[in-house]
DRENDREN-845625 format. One record per residue (C-alpha): residue number from 1; residue in three letters; x negated, y negated, z negated. Coordinates in steps of 0.1 Angstrom, whole numbers, plus 5000, padded with zeros to 4 digits. Layout:
<vodrens>
VODREN_num_residuo_xx_yy_zz
VODREN_NUM_ALA_X_Y_Z
...
</vodrens>
This chain:
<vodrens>
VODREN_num_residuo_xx_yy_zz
VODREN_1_UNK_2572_4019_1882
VODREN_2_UNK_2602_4002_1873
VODREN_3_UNK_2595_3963_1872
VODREN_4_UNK_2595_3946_1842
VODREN_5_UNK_2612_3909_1833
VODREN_6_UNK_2585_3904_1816
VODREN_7_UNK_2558_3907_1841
VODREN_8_UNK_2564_3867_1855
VODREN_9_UNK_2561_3848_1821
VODREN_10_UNK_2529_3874_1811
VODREN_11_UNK_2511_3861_1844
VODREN_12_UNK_2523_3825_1837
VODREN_13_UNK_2501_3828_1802
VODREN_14_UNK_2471_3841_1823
VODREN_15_UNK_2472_3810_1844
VODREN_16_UNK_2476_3786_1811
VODREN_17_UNK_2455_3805_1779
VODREN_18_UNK_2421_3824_1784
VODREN_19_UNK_2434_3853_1767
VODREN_20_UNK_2470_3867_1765
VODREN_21_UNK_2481_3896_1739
VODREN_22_UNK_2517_3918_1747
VODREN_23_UNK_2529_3931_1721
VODREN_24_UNK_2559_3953_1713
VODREN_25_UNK_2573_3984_1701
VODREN_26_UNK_2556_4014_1705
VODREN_27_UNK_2560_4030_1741
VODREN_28_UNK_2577_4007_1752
VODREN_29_UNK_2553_3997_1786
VODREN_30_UNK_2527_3973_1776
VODREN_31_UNK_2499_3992_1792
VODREN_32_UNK_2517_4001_1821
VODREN_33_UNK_2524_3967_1828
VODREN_34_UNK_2493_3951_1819
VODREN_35_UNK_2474_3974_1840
VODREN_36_UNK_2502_3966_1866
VODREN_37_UNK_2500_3929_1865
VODREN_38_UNK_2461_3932_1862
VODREN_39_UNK_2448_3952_1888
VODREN_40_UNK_2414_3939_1897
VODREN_41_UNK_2409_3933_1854
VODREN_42_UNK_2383_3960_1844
VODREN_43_UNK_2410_3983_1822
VODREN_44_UNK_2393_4002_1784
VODREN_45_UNK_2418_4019_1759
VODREN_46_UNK_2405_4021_1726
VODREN_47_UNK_2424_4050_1719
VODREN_48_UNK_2394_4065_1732
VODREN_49_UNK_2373_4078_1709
VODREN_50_UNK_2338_4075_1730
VODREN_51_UNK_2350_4038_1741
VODREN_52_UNK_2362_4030_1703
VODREN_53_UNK_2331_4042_1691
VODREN_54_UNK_2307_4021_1715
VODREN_55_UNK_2329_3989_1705
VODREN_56_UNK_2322_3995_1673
VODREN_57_UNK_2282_4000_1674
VODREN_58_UNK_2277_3971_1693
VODREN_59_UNK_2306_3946_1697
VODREN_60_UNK_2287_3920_1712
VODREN_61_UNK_2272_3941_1740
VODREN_62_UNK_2307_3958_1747
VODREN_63_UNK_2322_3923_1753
VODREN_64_UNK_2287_3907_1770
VODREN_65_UNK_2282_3937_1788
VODREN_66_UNK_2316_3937_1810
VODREN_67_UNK_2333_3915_1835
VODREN_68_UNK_2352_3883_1820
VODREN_69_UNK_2382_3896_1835
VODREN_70_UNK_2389_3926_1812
VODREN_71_UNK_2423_3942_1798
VODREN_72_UNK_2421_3961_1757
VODREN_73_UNK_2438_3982_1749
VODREN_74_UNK_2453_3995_1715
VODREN_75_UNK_2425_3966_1707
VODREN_76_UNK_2436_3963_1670
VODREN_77_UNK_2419_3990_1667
VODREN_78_UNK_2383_3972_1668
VODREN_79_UNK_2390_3943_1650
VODREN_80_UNK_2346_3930_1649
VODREN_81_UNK_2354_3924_1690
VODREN_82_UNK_2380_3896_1684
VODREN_83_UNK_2351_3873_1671
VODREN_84_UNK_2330_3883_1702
VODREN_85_UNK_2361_3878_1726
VODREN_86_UNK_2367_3839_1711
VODREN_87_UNK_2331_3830_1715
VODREN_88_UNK_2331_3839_1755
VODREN_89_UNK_2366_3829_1762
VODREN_90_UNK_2353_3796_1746
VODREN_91_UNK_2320_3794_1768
VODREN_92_UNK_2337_3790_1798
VODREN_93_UNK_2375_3789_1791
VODREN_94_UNK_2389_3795_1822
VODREN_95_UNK_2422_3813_1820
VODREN_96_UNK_2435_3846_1822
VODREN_97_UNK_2400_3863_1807
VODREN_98_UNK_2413_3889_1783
VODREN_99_UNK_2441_3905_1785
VODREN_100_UNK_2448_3925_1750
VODREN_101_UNK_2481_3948_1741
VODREN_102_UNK_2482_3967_1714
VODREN_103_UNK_2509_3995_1695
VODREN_104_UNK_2506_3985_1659
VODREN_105_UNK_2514_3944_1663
VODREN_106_UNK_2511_3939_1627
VODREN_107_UNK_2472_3943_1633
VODREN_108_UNK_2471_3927_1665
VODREN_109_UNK_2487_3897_1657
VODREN_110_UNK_2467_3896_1619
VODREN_111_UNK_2434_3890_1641
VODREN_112_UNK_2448_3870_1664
VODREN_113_UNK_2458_3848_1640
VODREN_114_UNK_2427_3850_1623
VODREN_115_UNK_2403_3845_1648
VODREN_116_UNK_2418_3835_1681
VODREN_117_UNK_2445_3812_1674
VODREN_118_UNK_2455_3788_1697
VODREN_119_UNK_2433_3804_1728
VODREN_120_UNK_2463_3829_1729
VODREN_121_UNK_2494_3830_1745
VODREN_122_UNK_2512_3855_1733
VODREN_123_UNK_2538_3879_1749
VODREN_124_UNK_2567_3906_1736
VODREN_125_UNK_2582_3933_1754
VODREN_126_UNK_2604_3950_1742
VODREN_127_UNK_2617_3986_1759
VODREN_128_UNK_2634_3985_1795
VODREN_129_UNK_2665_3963_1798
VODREN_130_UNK_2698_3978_1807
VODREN_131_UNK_2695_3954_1838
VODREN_132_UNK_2657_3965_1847
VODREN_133_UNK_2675_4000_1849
VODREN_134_UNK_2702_3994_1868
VODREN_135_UNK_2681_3975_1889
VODREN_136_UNK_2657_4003_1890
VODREN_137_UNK_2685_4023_1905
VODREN_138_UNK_2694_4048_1881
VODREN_139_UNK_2734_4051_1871
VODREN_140_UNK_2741_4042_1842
VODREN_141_UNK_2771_4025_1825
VODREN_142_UNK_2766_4004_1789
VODREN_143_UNK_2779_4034_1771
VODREN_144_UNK_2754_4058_1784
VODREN_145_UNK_2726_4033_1778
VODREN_146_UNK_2736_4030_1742
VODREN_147_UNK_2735_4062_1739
VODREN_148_UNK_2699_4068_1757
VODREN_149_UNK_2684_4040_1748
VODREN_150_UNK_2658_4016_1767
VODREN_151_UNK_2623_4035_1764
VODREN_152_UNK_2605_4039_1795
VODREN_153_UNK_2596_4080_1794
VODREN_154_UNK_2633_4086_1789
VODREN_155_UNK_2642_4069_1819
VODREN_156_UNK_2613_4081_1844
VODREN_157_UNK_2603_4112_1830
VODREN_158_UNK_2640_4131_1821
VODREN_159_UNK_2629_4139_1785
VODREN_160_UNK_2656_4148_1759
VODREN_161_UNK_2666_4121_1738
VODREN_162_UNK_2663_4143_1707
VODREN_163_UNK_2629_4156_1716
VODREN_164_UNK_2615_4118_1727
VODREN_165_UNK_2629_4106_1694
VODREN_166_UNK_2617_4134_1672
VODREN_167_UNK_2579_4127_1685
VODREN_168_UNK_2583_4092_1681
VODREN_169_UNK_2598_4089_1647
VODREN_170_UNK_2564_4112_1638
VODREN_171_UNK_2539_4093_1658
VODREN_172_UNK_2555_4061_1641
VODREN_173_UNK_2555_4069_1610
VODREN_174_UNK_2522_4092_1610
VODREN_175_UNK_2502_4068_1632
VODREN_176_UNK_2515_4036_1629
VODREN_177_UNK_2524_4036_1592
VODREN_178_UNK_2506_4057_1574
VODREN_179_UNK_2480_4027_1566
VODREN_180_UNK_2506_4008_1548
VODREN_181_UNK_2525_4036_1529
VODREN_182_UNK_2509_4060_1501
VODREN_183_UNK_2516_4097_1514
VODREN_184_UNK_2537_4101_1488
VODREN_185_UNK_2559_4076_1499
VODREN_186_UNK_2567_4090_1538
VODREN_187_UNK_2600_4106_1529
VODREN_188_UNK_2616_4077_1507
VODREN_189_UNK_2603_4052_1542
VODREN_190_UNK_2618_4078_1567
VODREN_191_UNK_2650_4076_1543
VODREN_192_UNK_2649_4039_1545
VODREN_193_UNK_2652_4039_1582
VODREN_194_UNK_2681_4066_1580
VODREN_195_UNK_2701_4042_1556
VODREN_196_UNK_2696_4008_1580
VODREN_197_UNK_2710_4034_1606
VODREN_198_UNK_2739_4037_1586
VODREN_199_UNK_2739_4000_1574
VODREN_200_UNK_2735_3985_1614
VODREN_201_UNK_2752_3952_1618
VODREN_202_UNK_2762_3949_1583
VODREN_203_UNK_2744_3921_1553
VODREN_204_UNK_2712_3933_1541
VODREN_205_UNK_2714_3947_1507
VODREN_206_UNK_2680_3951_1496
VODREN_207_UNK_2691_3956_1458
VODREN_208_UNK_2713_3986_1472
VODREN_209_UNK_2691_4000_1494
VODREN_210_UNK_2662_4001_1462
VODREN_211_UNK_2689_4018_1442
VODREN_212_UNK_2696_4044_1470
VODREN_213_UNK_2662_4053_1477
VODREN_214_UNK_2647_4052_1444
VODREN_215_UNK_2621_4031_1446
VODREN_216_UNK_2616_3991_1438
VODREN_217_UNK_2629_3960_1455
VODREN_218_UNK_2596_3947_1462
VODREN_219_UNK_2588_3981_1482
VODREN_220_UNK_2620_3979_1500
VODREN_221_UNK_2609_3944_1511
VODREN_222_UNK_2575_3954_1525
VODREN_223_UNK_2591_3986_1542
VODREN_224_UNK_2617_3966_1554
VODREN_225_UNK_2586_3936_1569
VODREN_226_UNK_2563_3970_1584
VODREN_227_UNK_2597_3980_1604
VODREN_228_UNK_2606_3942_1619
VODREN_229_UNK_2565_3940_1621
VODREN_230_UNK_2562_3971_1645
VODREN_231_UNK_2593_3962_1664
VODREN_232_UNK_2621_3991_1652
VODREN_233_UNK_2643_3963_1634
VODREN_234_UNK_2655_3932_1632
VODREN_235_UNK_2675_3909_1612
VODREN_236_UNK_2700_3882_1628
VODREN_237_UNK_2699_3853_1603
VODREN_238_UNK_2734_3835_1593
VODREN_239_UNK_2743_3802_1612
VODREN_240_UNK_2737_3770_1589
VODREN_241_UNK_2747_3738_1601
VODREN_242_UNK_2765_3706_1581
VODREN_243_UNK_2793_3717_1582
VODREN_244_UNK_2819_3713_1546
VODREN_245_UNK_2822_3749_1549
VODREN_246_UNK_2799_3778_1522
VODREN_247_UNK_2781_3796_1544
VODREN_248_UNK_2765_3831_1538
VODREN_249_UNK_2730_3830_1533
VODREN_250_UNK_2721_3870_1540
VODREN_251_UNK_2710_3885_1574
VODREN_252_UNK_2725_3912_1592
VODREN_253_UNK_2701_3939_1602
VODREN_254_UNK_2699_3954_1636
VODREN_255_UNK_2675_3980_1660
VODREN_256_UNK_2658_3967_1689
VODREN_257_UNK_2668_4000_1704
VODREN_258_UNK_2702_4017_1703
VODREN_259_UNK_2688_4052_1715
VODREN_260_UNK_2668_4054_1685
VODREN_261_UNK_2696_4040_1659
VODREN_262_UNK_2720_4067_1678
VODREN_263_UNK_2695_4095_1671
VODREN_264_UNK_2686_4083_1639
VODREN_265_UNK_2730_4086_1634
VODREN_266_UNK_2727_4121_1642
VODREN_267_UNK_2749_4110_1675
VODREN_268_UNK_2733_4130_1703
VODREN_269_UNK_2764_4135_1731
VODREN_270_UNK_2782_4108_1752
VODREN_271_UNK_2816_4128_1732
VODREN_272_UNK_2798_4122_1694
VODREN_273_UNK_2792_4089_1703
VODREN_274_UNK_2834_4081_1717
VODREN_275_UNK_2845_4097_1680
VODREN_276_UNK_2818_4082_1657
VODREN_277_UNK_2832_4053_1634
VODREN_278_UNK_2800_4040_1636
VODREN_279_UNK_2804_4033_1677
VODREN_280_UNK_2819_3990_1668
VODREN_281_UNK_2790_3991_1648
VODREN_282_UNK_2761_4004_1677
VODREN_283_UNK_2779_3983_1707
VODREN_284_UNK_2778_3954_1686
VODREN_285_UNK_2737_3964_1680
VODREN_286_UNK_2739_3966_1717
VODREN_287_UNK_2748_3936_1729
VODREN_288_UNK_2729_3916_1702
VODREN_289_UNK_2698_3933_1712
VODREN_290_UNK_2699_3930_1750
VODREN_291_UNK_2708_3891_1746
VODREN_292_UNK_2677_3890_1723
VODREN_293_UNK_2656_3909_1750
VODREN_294_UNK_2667_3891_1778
VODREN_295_UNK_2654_3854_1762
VODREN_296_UNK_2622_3870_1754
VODREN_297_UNK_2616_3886_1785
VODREN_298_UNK_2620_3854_1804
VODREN_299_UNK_2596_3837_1781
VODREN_300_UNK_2621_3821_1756
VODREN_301_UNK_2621_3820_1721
VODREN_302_UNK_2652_3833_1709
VODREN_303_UNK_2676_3810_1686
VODREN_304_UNK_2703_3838_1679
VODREN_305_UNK_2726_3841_1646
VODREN_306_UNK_2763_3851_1634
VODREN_307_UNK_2790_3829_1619
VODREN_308_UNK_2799_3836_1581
VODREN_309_UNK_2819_3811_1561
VODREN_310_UNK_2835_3814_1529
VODREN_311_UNK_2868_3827_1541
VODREN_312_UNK_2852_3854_1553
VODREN_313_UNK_2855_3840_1591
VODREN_314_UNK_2829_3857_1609
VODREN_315_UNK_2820_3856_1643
VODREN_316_UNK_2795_3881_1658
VODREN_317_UNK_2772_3859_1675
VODREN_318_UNK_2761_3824_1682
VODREN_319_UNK_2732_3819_1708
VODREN_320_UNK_2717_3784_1708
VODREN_321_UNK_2686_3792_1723
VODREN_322_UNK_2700_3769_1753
VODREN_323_UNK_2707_3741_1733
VODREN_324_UNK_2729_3722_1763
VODREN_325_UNK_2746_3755_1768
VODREN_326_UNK_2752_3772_1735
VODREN_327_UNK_2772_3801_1734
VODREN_328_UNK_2796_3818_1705
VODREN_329_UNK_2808_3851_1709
VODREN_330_UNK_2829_3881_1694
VODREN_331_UNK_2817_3913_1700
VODREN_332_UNK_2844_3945_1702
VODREN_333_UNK_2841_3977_1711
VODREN_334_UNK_2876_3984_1724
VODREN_335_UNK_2890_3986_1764
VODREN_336_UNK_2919_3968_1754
VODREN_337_UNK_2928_3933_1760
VODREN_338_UNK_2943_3918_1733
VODREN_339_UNK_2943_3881_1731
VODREN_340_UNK_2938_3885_1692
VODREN_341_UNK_2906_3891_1698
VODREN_342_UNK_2896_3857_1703
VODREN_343_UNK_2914_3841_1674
VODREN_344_UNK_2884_3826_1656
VODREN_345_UNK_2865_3816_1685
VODREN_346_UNK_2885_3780_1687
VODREN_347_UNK_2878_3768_1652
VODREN_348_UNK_2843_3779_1651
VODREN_349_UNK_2835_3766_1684
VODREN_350_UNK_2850_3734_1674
VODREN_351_UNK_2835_3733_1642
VODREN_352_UNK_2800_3741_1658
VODREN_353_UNK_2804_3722_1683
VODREN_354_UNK_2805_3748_1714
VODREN_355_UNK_2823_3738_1742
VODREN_356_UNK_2851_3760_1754
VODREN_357_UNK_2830_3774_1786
VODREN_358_UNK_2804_3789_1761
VODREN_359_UNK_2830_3806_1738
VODREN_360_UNK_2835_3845_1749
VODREN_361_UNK_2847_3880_1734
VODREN_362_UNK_2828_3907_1753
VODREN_363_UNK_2842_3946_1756
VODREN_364_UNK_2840_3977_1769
VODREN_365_UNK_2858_3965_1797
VODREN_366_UNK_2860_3976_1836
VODREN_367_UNK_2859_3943_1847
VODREN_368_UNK_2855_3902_1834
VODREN_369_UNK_2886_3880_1831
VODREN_370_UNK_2894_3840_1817
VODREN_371_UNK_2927_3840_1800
VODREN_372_UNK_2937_3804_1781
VODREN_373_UNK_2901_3790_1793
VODREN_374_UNK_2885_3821_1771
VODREN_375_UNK_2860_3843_1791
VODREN_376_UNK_2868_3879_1786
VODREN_377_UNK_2833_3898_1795
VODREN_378_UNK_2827_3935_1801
VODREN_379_UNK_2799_3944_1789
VODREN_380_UNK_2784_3954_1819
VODREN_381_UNK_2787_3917_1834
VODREN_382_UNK_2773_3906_1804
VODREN_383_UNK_2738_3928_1800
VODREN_384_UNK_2736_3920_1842
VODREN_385_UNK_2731_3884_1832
</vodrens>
């Protein structure tokens, strides 16, 4: 098994809250690591249909009838047990009771809101780390885990990107979505996801993307909430501060996963992805991501955005999730040093208020350099953080 970041704060929250969820992206380890960090936890999958089925007779007798230290999963699927699980987690509420993950998080985290809120602590993970894999062992360099992406099969079972991506897309959208979108709708959705391929890192356009597909605004916004719901997107929100400066007010969008953003780009070699013009635009998805999954795999809530002003001044990222050690940070995809690079980073940072230590440009690099009190980090040094 490779070992999971995540695994320390997920037994933190079974020492502090009677029940902890971990939720995430489909395939992406929950149950693996739950029944990891769990051993001695009596383990049911609803998946199962002759489980699923007693749940749902008798909910009261499938919760009553087992030991209090019990790990769901796929429990979204019987939601009549979350009222059972709050009324025994209350009788004695001890910690580290119930242990529930789930694949379709929009569900989960409906009932848990509903019905167990506040006797919850609540846990993300997201797929493996480019550090849990190198720390795993396997050789990799950032380009070939932009490329392959960070879901665990791929990594400890050798299956083709293109066939693991494939299945996935289908399971996703057959299993995962299909109670949310009419049938009719399953080609316009899977279009939608090829055209925030094409769109990674760039402002949301939801008025383009309904003209594009065909369909209304309004349905673009609820496709666009079922993808960031079920963990396949993400949008990085503009920085607003007081400053004198116009801001922009629209997000950039982003995959939690470049593998699947690379297949969904029809880039399926190491060569396809060196020639693609879209190659800035995936290392830049990169980078953002991993800083995203590293704060939430230690237990932090991430405070992430970019820099937009009204001179079109942009800077890639701006990570205040440490507010005594904020950072601000261009993103390129070039080997080449070029002190240009780093031209806006001063009057932002001052502007922002980011000390020069926490003001970077990271690239595809061979190794990490200062030059003029400006960190230069390859990439590698910074998803080994």
């Amino acid at each position: 098994m490779i070992a999971r970041a995540l695994s320390s704060f997920v037994n933190d929250n079974a020492s502090w809250f009677p029940i902890v969820s971990v939720t995430g992206p489909r395939q992406s380890g929950k149950s693996t690591l739950v029944r990891d960090a769990f051993p001695d936890y009596e383990y049911v999958n609803l998946e199962d249909e002759a489980t699923r089925n007693l749940a749902l007779a008798d909910p009261a007798g499938f919760i009553r009838e087992r030991p209090a230290h019990l790990v769901i999963d796929e429990a979204q699927r019987v939601p009549e047990l979350f009222s059972t699980i709050q009324v025994a987690s209350d009788a004695s509420d001890e910690p580290g009771q119930y242990i529930l993950s789930g694949s379709q998080n929009f569900l989960l985290l409906k009932q848990i809101g509903q019905t167990l809120a506040g006797r919850v602590g609540i846990c993300k993970l997201l797929p493996l780390s480019y550090r849990e894999c190198v720390d795993y062992g396997e050789e990799l360099t950032p380009d070939s885990f932009m490329l392959k992406g960070g879901y665990p099969r791929l990594h400890v079972a050798n299956i083709p990107p293109s066939v693991f991506f494939e299945n996935y897309l289908q399971t996703y959208v057959e299993r995962d979505v299909a109670g949310y979108i009419d049938a009719r709708s399953m080609g316009s959705f899977r279009t939608l996801l090829g055209l925030c391929a094409q769109g990674c890192g760039s402002l949301v356009n939801v008025s383009r993307l309904s003209s594009d597909i065909g369909v209304a605004r309004a349905t673009v916004d609820s496709w666009l909430s079922i993808l960031e719901s079920s963990y396949v997107t993400f949008r990085l929100q503009p920085y607003h501060a007081t400053l004198r400066k116009r801001l922009t007010k629209t997000p950039k969008l982003y995959f939690y996963d470049t593998g699947l953003l690379c297949h969904l780009l029809g880039i399926r070699t190491p060569e396809q992805l060196r020639d693609s013009p879209a190659r800035g635009a995936v290392f830049e998805n990169l980078i953002v991501a991993e800083t995203l999954k590293r704060h939430l795999h230690a237990g932090r809530t991430p405070e992430l955005y970019f820099y937009r002003d009204d001179s079109k001044i942009e800077v890639d990222l701006v990570d205040v999730t440490d507010r005594f050690a904020p950072e601000l940070v261009e993103i390129k995809s070039t080997t080449t040093f070029k002190l240009g690079l780093a031209r806006h980073l001063g009057s932002v940072g001052d502007a922002l208020g980011i000390p020069t230590e926490g003001r970077g440009v990271i690239m595809r690099s061979d190794a990490s350099h200062i030059v003029n009190e400006t960190k230069f980090w390859s990439a590698h040094d910074w998803l080994m953080r």
